[in-house]
C-alpha positions as CSV (number, residue, x, y, z in Angstrom):
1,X,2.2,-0.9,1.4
2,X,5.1,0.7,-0.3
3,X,5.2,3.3,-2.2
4,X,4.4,2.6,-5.1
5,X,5.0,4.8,-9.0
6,X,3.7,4.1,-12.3
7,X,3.5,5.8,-15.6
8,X,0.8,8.2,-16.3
9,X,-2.5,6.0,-16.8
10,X,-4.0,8.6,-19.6
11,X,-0.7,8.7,-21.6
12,X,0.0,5.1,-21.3
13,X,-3.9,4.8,-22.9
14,X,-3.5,6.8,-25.6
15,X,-0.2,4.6,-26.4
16,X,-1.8,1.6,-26.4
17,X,-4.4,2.4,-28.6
18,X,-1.7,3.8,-31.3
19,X,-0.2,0.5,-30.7
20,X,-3.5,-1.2,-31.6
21,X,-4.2,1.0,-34.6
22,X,-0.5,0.3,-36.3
23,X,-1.0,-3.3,-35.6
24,X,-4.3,-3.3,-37.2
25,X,-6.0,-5.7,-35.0
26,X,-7.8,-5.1,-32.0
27,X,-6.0,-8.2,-30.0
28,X,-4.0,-7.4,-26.8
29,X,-2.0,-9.0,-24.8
30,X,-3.4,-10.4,-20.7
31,X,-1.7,-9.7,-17.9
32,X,-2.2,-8.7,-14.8
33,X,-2.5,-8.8,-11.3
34,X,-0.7,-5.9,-4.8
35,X,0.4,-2.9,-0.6
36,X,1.0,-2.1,0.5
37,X,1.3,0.0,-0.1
38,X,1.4,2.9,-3.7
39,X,2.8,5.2,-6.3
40,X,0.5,7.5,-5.1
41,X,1.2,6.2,-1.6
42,X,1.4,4.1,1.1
43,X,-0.3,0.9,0.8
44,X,-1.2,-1.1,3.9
45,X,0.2,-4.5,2.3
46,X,3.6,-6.2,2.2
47,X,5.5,-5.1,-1.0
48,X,4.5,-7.1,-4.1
49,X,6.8,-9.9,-4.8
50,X,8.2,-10.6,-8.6
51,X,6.1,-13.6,-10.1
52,X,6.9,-15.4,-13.3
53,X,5.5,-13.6,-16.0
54,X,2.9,-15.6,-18.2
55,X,2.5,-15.4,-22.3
56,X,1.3,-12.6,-23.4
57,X,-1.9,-13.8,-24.6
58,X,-2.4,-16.6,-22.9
59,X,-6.2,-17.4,-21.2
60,X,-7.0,-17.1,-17.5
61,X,-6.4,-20.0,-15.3
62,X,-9.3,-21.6,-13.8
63,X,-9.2,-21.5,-9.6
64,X,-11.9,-23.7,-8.5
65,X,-15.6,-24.7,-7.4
66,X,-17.9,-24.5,-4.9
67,X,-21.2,-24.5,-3.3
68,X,-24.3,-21.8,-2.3
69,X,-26.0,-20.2,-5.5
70,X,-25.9,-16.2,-5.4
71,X,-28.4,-13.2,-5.9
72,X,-25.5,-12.8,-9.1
73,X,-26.6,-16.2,-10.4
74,X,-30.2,-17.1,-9.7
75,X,-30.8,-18.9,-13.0
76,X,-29.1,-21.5,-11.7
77,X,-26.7,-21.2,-15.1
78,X,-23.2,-20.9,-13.8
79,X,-21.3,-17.1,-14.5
80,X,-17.6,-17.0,-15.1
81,X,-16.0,-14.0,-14.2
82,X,-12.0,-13.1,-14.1
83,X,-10.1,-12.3,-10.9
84,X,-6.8,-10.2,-11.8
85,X,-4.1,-9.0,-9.3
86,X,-0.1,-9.7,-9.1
87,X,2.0,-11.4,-6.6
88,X,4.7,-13.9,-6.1
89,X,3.8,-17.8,-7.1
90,X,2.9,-17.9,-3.1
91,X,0.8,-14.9,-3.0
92,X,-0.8,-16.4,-6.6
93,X,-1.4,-19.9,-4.4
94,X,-3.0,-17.8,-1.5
95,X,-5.7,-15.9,-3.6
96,X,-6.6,-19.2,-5.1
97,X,-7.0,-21.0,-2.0
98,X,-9.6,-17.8,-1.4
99,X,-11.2,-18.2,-4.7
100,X,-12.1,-21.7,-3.8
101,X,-13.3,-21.0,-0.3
102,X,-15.7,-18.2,-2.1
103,X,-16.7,-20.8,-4.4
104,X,-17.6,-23.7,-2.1
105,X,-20.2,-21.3,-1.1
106,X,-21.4,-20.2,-4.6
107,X,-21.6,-22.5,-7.1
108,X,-23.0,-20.6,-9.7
109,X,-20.2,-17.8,-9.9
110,X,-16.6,-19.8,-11.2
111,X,-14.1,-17.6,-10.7
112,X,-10.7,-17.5,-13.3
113,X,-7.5,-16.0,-12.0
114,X,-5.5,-13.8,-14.2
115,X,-2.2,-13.0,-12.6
116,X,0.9,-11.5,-13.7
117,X,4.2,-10.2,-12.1
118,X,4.0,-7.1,-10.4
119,X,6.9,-5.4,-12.7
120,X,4.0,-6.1,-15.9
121,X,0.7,-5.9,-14.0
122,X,-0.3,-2.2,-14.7
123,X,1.3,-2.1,-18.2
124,X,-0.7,-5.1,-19.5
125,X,-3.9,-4.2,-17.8
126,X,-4.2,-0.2,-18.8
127,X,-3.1,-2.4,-22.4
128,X,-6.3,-4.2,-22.2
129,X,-8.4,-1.3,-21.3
130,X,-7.3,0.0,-24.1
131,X,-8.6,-2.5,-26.3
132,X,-11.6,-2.0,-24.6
133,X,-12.4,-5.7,-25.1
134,X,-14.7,-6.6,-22.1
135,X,-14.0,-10.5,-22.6
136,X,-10.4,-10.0,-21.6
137,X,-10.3,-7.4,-18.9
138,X,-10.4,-8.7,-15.2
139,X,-14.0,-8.4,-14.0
140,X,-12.1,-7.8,-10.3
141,X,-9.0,-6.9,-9.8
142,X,-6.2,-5.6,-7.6
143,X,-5.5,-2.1,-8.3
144,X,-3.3,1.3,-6.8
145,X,-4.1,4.2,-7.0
146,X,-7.5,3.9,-7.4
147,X,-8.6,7.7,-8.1
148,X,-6.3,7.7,-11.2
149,X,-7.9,5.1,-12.5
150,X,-11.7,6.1,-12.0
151,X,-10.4,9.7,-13.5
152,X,-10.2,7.4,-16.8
153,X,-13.5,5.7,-16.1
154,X,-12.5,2.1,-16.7
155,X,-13.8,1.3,-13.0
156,X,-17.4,1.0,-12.1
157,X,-18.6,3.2,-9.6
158,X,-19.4,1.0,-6.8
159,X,-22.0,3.5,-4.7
160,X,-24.7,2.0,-6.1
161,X,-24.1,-1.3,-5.3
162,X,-23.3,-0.4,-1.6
163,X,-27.1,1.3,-1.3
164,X,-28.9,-1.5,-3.0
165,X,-26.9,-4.2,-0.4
166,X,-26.5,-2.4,2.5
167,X,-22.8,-3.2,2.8
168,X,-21.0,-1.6,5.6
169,X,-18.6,0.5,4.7
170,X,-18.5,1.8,8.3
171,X,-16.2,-1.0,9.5
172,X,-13.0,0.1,7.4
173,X,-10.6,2.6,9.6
174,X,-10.6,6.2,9.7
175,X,-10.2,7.5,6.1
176,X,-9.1,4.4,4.6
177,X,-12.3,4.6,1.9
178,X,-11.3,7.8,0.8
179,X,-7.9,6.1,-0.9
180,X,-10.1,4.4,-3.2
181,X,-12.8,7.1,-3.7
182,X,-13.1,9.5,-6.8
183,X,-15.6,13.0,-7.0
184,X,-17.4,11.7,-3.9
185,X,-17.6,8.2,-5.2
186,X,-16.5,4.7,-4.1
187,X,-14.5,3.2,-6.7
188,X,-12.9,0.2,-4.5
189,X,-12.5,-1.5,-1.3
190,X,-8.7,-1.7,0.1
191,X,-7.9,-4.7,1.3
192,X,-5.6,-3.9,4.2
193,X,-4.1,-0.7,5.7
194,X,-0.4,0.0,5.9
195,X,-0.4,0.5,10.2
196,X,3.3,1.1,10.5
197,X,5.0,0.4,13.4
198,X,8.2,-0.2,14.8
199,X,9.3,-3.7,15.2
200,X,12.6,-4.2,17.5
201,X,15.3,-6.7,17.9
202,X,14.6,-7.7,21.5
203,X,18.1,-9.3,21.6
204,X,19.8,-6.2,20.9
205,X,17.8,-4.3,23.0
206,X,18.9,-6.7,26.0
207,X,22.8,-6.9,24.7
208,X,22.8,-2.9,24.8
209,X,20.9,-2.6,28.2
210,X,18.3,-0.4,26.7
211,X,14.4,-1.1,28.1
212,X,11.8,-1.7,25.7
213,X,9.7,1.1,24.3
214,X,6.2,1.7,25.0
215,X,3.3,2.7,23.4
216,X,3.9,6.3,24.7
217,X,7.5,7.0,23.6
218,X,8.4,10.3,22.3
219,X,11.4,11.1,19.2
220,X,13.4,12.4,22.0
221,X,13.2,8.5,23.9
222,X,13.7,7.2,20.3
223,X,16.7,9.4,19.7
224,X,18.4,8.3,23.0
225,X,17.6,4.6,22.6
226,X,19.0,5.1,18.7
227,X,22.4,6.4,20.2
228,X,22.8,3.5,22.9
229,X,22.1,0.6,19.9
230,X,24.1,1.9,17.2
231,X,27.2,0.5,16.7
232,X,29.9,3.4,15.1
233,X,33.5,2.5,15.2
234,X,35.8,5.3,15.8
235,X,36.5,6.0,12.3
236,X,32.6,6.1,11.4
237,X,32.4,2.7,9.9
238,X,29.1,1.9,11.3
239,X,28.8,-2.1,12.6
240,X,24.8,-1.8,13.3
241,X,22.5,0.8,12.9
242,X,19.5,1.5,15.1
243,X,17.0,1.8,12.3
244,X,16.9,0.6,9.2
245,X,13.5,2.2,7.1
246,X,12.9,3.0,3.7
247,X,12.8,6.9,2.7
248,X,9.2,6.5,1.9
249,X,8.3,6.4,5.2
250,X,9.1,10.0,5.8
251,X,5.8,11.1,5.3
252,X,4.7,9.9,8.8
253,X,7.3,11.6,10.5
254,X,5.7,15.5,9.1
255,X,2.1,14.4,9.6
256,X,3.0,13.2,13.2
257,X,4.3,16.7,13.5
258,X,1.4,18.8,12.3
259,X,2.9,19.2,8.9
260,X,1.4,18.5,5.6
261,X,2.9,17.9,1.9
262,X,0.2,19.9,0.3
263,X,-2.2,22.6,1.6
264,X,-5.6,20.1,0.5
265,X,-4.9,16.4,-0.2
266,X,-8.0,16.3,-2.4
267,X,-7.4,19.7,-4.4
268,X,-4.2,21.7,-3.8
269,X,-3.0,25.4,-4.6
270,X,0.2,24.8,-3.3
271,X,3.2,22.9,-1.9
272,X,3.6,23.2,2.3
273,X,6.7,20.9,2.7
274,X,8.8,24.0,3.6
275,X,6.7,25.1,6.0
276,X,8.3,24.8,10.1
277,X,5.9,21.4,11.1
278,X,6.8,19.7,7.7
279,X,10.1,20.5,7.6
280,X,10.9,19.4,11.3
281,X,9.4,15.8,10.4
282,X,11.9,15.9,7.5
283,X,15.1,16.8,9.2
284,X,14.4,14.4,12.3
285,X,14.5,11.9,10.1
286,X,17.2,12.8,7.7
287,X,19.4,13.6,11.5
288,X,19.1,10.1,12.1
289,X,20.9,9.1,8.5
290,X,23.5,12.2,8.8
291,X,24.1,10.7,12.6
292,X,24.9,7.3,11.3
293,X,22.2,6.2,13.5
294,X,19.8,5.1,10.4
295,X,20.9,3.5,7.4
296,X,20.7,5.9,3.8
297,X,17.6,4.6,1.7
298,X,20.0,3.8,-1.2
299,X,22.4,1.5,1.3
300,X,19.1,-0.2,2.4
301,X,18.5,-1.1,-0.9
302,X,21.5,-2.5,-2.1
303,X,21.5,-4.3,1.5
304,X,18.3,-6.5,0.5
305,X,15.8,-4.4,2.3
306,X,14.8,-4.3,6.0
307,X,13.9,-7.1,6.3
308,X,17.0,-8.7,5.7
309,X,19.1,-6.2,7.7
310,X,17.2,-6.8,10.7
311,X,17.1,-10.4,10.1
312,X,21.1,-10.3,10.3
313,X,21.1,-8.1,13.2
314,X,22.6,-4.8,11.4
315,X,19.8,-3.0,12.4
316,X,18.2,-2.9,15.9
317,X,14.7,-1.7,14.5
318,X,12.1,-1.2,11.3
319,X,9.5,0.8,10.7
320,X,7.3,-1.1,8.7
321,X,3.5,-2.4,8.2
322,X,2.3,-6.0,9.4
323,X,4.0,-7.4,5.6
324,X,7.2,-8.4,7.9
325,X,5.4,-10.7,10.4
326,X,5.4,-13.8,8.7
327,X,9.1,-13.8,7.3
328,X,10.2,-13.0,11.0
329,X,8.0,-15.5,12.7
330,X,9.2,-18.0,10.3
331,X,12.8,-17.1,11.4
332,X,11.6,-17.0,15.0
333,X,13.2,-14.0,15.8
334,X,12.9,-12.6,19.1
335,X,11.8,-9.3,18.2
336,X,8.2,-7.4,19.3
337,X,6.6,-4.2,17.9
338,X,5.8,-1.1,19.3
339,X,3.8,2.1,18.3
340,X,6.0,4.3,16.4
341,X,7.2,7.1,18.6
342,X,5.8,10.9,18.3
343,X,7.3,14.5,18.7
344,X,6.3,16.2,22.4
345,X,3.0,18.2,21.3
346,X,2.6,16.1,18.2
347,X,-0.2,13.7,17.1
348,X,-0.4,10.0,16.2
349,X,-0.9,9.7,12.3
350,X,-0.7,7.0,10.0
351,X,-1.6,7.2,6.1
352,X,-4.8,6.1,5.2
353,X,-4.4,3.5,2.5
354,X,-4.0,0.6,0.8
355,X,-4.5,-0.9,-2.6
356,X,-7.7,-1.9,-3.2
357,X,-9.8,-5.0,-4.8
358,X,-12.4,-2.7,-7.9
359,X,-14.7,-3.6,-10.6
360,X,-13.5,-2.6,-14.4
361,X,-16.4,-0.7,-16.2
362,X,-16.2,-3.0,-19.1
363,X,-17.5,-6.0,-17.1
364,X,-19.9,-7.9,-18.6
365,X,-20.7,-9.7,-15.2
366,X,-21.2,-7.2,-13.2
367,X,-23.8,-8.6,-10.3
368,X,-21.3,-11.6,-9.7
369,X,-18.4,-9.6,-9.8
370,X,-20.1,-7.4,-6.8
371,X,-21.5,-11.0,-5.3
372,X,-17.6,-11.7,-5.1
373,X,-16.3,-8.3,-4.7
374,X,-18.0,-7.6,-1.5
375,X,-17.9,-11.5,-0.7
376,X,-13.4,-10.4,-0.6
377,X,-13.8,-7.8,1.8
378,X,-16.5,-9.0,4.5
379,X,-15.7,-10.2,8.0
380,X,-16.5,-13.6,7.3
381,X,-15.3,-13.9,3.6
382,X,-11.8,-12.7,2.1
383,X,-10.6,-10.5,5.0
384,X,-10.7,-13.1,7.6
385,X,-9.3,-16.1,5.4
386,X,-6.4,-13.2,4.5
387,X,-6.1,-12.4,8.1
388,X,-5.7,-16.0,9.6
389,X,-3.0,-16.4,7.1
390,X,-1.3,-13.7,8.9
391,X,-0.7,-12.1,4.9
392,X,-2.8,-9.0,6.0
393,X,-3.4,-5.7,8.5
394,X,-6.8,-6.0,8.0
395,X,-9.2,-3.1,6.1
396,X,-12.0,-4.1,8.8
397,X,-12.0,-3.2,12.2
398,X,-14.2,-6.1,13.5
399,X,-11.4,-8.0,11.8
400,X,-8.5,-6.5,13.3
401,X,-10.2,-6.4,16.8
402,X,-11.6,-10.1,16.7
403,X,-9.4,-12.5,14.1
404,X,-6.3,-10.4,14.2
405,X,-5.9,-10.0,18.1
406,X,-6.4,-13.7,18.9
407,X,-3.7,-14.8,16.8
408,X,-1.4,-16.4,19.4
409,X,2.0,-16.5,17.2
410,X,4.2,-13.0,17.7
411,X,4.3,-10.3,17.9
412,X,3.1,-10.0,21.7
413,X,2.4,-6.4,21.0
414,X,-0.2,-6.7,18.3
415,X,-2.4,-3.7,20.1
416,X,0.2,-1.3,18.4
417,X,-1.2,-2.2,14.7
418,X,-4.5,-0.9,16.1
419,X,-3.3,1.8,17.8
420,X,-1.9,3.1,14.5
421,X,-4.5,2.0,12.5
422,X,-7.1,4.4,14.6
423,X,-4.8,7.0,14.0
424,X,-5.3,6.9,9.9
425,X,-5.9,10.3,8.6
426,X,-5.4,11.7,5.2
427,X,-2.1,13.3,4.4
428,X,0.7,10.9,3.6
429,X,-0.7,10.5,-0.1
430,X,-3.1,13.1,-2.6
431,X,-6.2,12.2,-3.3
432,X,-6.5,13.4,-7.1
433,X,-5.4,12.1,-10.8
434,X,-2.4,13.8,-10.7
435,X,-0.8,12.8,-7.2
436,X,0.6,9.6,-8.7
437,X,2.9,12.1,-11.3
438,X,3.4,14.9,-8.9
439,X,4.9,12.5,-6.0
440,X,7.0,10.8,-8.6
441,X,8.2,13.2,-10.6
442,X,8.9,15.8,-8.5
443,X,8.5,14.8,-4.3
444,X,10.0,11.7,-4.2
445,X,13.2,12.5,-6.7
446,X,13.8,15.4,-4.2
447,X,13.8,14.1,-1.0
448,X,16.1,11.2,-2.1
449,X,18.9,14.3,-2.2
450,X,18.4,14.2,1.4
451,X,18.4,11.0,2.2
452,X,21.4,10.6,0.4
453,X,23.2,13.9,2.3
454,X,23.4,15.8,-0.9
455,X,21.2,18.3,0.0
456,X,19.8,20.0,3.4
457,X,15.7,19.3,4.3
458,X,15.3,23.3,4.1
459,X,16.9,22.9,0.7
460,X,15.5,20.5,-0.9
461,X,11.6,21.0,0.3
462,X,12.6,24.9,-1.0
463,X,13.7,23.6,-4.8
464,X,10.4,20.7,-4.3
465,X,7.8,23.7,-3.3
466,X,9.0,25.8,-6.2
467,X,8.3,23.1,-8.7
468,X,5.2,21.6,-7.2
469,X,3.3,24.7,-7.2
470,X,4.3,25.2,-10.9
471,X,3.1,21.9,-11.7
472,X,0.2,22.2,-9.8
473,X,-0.4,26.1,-11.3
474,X,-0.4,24.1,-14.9
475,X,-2.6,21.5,-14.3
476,X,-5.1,23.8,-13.6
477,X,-5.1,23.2,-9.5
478,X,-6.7,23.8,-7.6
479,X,-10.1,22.6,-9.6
480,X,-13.0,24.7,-9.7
């Protein structure tokens, strides 16, 4: 999952209603409905895809039928409930495919997509909350990041359903929950986990003479395997770089070295990206842009993404979640993936989260919204029907270690997604209201000066500190 920044959720509330009152009408327009990954981090998923945007106010789209009556539904009277989240026309094709499988099961609970391009999913929906009209916001729906959201209390508290059903929320990786939890509370269930590894060009690899990495390698291998499959002509015109990975990613290279962004993920006093550990994850990642060795975030962009490059052969590797499988298969591109390497003395870490499937407070349907809810994110429901489709790094662990190994189509190496998914930990993302603004106001616009080469890491994390911790000071952090 990307990261991933959107406006503040409060202010954008209090808009909408001003909105409303000037218009004089309480009638707002639908929208709606991600991965990866997160404007308050890294989602797990592929990064959404633009979809064509439908009307304003038009009505949800039907999905389809199906079979087995529910706890939800036991009149026998059939219950309609909404289904929002955003995606490309494929992605919109996939969920629906899903719908009906849930439905062929459960008769008495129809399901209605409501879908919307990703650039006017958020906008609409906090729109809609704002109308507070329960008959047009998405019973279910696709949603990051979660804790901002339950701050406002438009999402139902889903504790209480977990105790009454016994679901197992003991199956999802190590911290993962916590992404979609608020004041000790479950709020959502992420559907995947952004595990990211490196995937590598196995044709460059041979053309340069360099063996394929391992599971074990260090930053000091990676570093001397960059050097051998970059390509830099002698007046620094660079013909292929060894890795090609947007600059959100940088937050894995600090954890993996001991370092942290704040001092407490859940409730911080203070910024700690200056500190020694934080700031060698920093510069061993900016070294490999200074070096030429790995393409500037900007020049990725404007390239297409990485995807693309490493599609073309311009870069020898990525370091990216399981999103890329299916375009490279699809290509059949000799490539394989590997776990991403670590510092000598470091650890293993991999952010814990991934946008998430909730319930909005205003639902007037709230026992078939669980029924499907929790139908989405069991073994034999929505996560393996996502995971066969190869779309997904599954949430589950059962998942990942039964339907997600035995896939036979590449990569060989799928053990490395699980090998970075058991390292999740919290630390590449806050857990608190305000993360969402901090990261984007402040983090993210700051470490782009490094990743440009304007500024040094020691620098820039000093200038980012100084304004965190005032931020931080006048939001009242940390809480009481």
């Amino acid at each position: 999952m990307h990261k991933l920044r959107f406006p503040s959720l409060a202010a954008l509330l209090v808009s909408a209603l001003l909105v409303l009152a000037a218009c004089g009408s309480s009638t707002t327009p639908a929208g709606g409905a991600a991965t990866s990954a997160p404007a308050a981090g890294e989602a797990a998923t592929s990064a959404p895809a633009a979809a064509t945007s439908a009307p304003a106010s038009a009505p949800p789209t039907a999905a389809a039928s199906g079979e087995q009556p529910t706890a939800a539904a036991s009149s026998g009277a059939q219950t309609t409930i909404t289904w929002g989240f955003w995606g490309s026309p494929e992605e919109k094709a996939s969920h629906e495919k899903v719908a009906a499988e849930f439905m062929k099961t459960h008769p008495n609970i129809k399901v209605e997509v409501w879908h919307q391009p990703w650039d006017d999913y958020f906008t609409k929906l906090k729109t809609l909350w704002a109308s507070g009209d329960s008959t047009q916001i998405p019973d279910v729906l696709f949603l990051w990041p979660t804790p901002s959201y339950a701050a406002t209390g438009v999402l139902e508290d889903l504790t209480p359903y977990i105790q009454k059903s016994n679901y197992n929320t003991k199956d999802y990786w190590p911290a993962l929950l916590e992404s979609a939890s608020y004041d000790g509370k479950i709020y959502g269930f992420p559907r995947d986990i952004e595990t990211n590894v490196i995937y590598y060009n196995k044709a460059i690899f041979d053309e340069a003479g360099v063996p394929y990495p391992t599971d074990d390698w260090t930053w000091d291998d990676f570093m001397a395997d960059a050097q051998k499959l970059a390509k830099i002509e002698g007046n620094g015109r660079v013909t292929r770089y060894a890795l090609a990975a947007e600059g959100g990613k940088w937050s894995k290279f600090v954890m993996q070295n001991g370092g942290s962004i704040l001092d407490d993920m859940r409730n911080p006093s203070k910024c700690t990206l200056s500190d020694a550990k934080a700031l060698a994850g920093i510069t061993f990642f900016s070294d490999l842009m200074n070096k030429n060795l790995a393409m500037r975030d900007a020049a990725l962009g404007q390239a297409g993404g990485d995807a693309a490059v490493f599609q073309a052969g311009q870069a020898a590797m990525i370091l990216q979640n399981s999103s890329r499988v299916s375009a490279f298969n699809a290509a059949n591109l000799k490539y394989d993936v590997v776990a991403a390497p670590i510092p000598k003395g470091g650890q293993r870490a991999n952010g814990a989260g991934g946008a998430a499937w909730v319930m909005s407070a205003k639902s007037d349907n709230k026992d078939a919204a669980w029924e499907f809810l929790s139908w989405l994110q069991s073994s034999d429901g929505g996560e393996k029907l996502y995971t066969q489709s190869g779309e997904i790094f599954p949430a589950l662990q059962t998942v990942a270690k039964d339907v997600f190994l035995k896939q036979t189509t590449p990569p060989a190496n799928k053990q490395a997604f699980l090998i970075e998914g058991e390292a999740s930990k919290v630390g590449a993302f806050g857990y608190f209201p305000d993360w969402d603004e901090l990261s984007g106001s402040i983090i993210e616009p700051g470490l782009q000066k490094v990743w440009s080469g304007e500024q040094s890491p020691a620098d820039a994390a000093t200038a980012i500190c100084g304004q965190v911790d005032t931020f931080l000071k006048d939001k009242g952090y940390p809480k009481k």
